[in-house]
N, C-alpha and C positions, 0 to 999 in steps of 0.2 A: 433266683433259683438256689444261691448257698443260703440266703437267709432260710426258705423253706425246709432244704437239708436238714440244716442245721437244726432249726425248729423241732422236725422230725426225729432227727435222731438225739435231738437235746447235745449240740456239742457245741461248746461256747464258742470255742474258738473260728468255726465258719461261720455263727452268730456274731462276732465283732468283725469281723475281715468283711464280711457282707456290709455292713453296715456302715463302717469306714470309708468303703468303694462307693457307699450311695452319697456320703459326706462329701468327700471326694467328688463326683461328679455332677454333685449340687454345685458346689462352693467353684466346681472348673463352666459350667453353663452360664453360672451369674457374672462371673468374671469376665467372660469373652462378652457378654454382653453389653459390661459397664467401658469394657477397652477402649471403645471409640469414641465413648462421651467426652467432651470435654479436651479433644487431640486438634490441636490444628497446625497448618503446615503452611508455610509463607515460602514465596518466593523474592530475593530483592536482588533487584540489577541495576546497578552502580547508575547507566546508560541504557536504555531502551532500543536508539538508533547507531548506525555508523555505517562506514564505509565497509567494503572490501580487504579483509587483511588486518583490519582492528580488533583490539582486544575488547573485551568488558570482563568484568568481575561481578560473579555471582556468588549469593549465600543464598544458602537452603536452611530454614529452619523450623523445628518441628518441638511442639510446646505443649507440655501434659498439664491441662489446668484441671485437678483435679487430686485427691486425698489417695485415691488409689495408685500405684506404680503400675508402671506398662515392663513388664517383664522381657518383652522383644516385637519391637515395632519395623514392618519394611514397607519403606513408601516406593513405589513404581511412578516415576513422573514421564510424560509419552514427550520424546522431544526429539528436534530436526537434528539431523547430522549436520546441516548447513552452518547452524549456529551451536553447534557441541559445542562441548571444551575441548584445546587443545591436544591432547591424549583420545585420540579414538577410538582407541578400547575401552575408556570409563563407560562408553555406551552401550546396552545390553543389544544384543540383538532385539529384531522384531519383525513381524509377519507383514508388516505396509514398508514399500521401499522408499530408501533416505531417510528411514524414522526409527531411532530405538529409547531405552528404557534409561534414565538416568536414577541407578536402584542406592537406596540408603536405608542402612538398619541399625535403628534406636535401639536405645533400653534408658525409659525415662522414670527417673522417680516420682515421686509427689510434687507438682508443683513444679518440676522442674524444664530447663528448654535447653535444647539441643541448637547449634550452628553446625555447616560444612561450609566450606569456601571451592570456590573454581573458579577458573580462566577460559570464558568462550572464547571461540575464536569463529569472525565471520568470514565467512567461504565464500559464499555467491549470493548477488543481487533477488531481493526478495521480499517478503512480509512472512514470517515464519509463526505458526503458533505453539504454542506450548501448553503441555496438559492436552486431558486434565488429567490426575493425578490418581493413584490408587491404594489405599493402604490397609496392609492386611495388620493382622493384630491377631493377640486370644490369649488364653489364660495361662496361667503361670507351670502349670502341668505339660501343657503342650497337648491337651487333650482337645480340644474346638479352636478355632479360630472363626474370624471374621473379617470381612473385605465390606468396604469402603470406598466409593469413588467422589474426589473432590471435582467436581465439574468448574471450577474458576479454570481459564484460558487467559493468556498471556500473551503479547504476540511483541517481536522482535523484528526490528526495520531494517535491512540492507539496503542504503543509498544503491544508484550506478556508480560505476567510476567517471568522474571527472576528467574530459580528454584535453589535452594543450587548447585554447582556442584556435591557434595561428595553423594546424591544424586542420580546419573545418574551410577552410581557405576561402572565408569571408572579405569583402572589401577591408584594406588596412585601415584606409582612411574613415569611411563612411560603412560600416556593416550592416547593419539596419537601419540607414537611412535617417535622413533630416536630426543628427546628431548636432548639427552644429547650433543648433539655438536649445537650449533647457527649456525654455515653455513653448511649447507649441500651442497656437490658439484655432481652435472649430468652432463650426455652431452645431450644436447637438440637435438631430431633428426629432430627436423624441422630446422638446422643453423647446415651444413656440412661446413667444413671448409677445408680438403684435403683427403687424403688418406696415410694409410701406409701398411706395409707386414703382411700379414696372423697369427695370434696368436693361439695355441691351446685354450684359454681360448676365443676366441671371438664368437658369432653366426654368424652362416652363412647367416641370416638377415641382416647384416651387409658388405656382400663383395661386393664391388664394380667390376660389371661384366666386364665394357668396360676395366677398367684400368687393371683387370685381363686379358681380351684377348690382351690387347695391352705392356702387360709387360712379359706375358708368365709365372706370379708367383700372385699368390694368393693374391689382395688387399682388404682392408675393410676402410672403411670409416669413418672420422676422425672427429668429433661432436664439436661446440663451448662446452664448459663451460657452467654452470649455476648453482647458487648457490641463499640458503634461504628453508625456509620451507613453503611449501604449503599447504593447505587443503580447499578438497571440499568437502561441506556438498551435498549430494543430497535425497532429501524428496521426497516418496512416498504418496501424500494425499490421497490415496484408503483408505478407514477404512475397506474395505469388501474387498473378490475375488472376485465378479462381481458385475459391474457398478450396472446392475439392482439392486439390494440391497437396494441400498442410500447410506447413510450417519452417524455415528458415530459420532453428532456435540462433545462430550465430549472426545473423544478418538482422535481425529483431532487437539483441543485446546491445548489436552496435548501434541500431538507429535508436535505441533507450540512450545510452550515453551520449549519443549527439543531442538530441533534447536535452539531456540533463546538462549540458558544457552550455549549450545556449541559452537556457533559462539563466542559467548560474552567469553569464556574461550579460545576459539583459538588465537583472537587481545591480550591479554591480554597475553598468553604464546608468545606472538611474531611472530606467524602465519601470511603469506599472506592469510585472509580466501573468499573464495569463495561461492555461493551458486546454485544451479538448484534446481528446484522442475518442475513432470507434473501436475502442477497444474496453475490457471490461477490466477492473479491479480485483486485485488477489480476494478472496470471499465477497464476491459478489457478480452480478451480470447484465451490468447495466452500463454503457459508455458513463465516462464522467465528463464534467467540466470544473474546473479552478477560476471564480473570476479574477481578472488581474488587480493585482495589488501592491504594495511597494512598502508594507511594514517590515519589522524586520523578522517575524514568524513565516512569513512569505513564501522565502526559499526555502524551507523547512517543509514546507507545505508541500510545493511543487515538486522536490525531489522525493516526498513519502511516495505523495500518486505514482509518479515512475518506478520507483519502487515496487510496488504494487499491480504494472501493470503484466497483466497474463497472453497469450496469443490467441486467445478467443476475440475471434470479430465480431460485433455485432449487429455490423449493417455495409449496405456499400458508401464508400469514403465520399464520393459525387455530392450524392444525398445527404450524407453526411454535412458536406460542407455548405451546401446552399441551405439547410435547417440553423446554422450552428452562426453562420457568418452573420447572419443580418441582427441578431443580438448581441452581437459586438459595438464597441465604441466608434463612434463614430469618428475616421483617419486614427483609428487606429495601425500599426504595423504587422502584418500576417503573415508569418514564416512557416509554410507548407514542406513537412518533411513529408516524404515516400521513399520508399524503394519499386512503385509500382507505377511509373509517370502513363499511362492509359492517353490514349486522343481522346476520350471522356473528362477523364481529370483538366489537358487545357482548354475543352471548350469550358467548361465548369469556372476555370479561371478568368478567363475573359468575361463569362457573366458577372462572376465578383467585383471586376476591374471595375464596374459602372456605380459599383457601391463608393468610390473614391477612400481605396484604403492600398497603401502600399499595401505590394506581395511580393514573397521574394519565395522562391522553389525551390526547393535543397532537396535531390533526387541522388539518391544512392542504387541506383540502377544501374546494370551494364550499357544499356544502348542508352544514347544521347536523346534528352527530352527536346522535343521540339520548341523551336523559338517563338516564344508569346509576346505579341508588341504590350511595351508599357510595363511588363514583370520583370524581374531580376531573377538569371536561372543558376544555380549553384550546382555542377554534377560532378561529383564523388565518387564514383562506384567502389562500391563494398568491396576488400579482397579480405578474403580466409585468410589469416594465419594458423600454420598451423604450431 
């Protein structure tokens, strides 16, 4: 409109100020445009995992690859307060609770990259993610900007805490059993390897019918070998008898770190350790299972899952265990945590018994789990502290 003015009444001078301002807002539209080519933003953490109360060291860094300068860049990264940094208040507010904004504002020249440094500090048992990330930008006027969201996610592992073993007030001597010999020998009934003649001491699970009708004398069947000690931890996360209920976040935490002490005790006594729980994994909703194993990534493994584990159930534990048990090793060792010991759960038990797999029952219950011939019963009951 001044150019028209101007036009009209022939006055130069609203004829170049017009025309300046369209220069001007050319040259500010291609700007905000070109701002976010070529920006990119890294996160690097010293440590990925840790315990409860550890530190990690983070850098943020933010890199203009590109001929044009970024005049004033602010990145918005969406992160957990559980794993902040040390200083609470670096973190901006935000509209999801336990979440705010860890906010940084550039001014990158040509080519050039930008570092910040911080000090997480982990708070609470968990799998934390982080991002994604937001970054506004625009032209060197301040007249447009432009927003940007880096969709990379990140995610950050709080172990449980690790509790004394002596503690859990497992046998001194023998805690999980048949410790005293380093190889244990089975025969695996999943890996037949022949047959031979009838033994008074054998089960009749064991005879092989064809070779019996085809030899006219009683055969049973002849198992590979297998040798080592196994144990499966399998965790109950019900805090209640019925779902309707909820949840027992304090009595939950606890039975987390008693899994995680016993696992961390089993690698440690030389155990292949294993784990199942019905319960489901931080971003996801599906129980999991861990096969047992004895590398030394292992225990890394076992405590991420727990880590990870949320109070979403996702079936009844019974069921649970009768799907879950008979894919296990055979004379393996089965360390049945609850805090919800049901007369469901020891008829359930006594089924198992006939699998020929030690069990031992580590019930964090108020009242006293009834006595199951042949199981070893462990009861703890959970106390609040407050």
């Amino acid at each position: 409109m001044l150019m028209v003015i101007g036009l009209v009444i022939k006055e130069p001078f609203l004829i170049t100020l017009s025309a300046a301002l369209l220069v001007i807002l050319g040259v500010a539209w291609w700007w905000q445009k070109q701002s976010v080519v070529g920006v990119t933003y890294r996160r690097w953490f010293h440590f990925t995992r840790g315990f409860p109360g550890e530190r990690i060291n983070l850098q943020v860094e933010a890199e203009n690859r590109k001929l044009l300068p970024i005049s004033w860049l602010r990145i918005q990264d969406d992160w957990d307060r559980s794993v902040g940094p040390e200083d609470e208040e670096v973190l901006a507010p935000s509209h999801i609770k336990d979440r705010g904004f860890l906010t940084n504002i550039f001014s990158l020249r040509w080519y050039e990259k930008a570092r910040r440094s911080y000090t997480l500090f982990l708070r609470k048992r968990g799998v934390y993610s982080i991002g994604p990330a937001r970054l506004n930008t625009g032209d060197i006027f301040g007249i447009f900007e432009r927003t940007e969201e880096i969709a990379q996610k990140q995610y950050l592992t709080i172990f449980p805490t690790l509790l004394p073993f002596t503690r859990l007030e497992f046998p001194a001597e023998d805690p999980f059993g048949d410790r005293q010999s380093l190889r244990r020998i089975f025969e695996d009934p999943n890996r037949p390897m022949g047959v031979r003649e009838y033994r008074p001491e054998d089960s009749f699970r064991r005879v092989h019918w064809p070779a019996t009708a085809r030899t006219g004398q009683l055969q049973v069947k002849v198992f590979q070998p297998t040798t080592g000690q196994v144990m499966m931890v399998c965790m109950n996360v019900s805090t209640f008898t019925h779902l309707w209920e909820g949840v027992y976040p304090e009595l939950l935490e606890y039975m987390i770190k008693v899994a995680a002490t016993i696992v961390d005790e089993g690698i440690r006594a030389g155990y292949k350790v294993g784990l199942v729980a019905n319960g489901c994994l931080a971003h996801a909703d599906q129980p999991f299972r861990i096969p047992p194993g004895r590398s030394p990534q292992q225990l890394a493994v076992l405590l991420q899952a727990l880590a990870g584990v949320t109070s979403v159930v996702t079936g009844n534990f019974e069921r649970f265990l009768l799907r879950e048990v008979p894919r296990m090793q055979y004379g393996a060792t089965l360390i049945i945590l609850t805090a919800v010991p049901s007369p469901e759960l020891a008829s359930t038990l006594v089924q198992l018994k006939r699998h020929e797999r030690r069990i031992t029952l580590y019930s964090l219950a108020e009242e006293i789990p009834p006595v199951i011939p042949g199981i070893q019963i462990i009861h703890q009951p959970f106390q609040k502290v407050d």
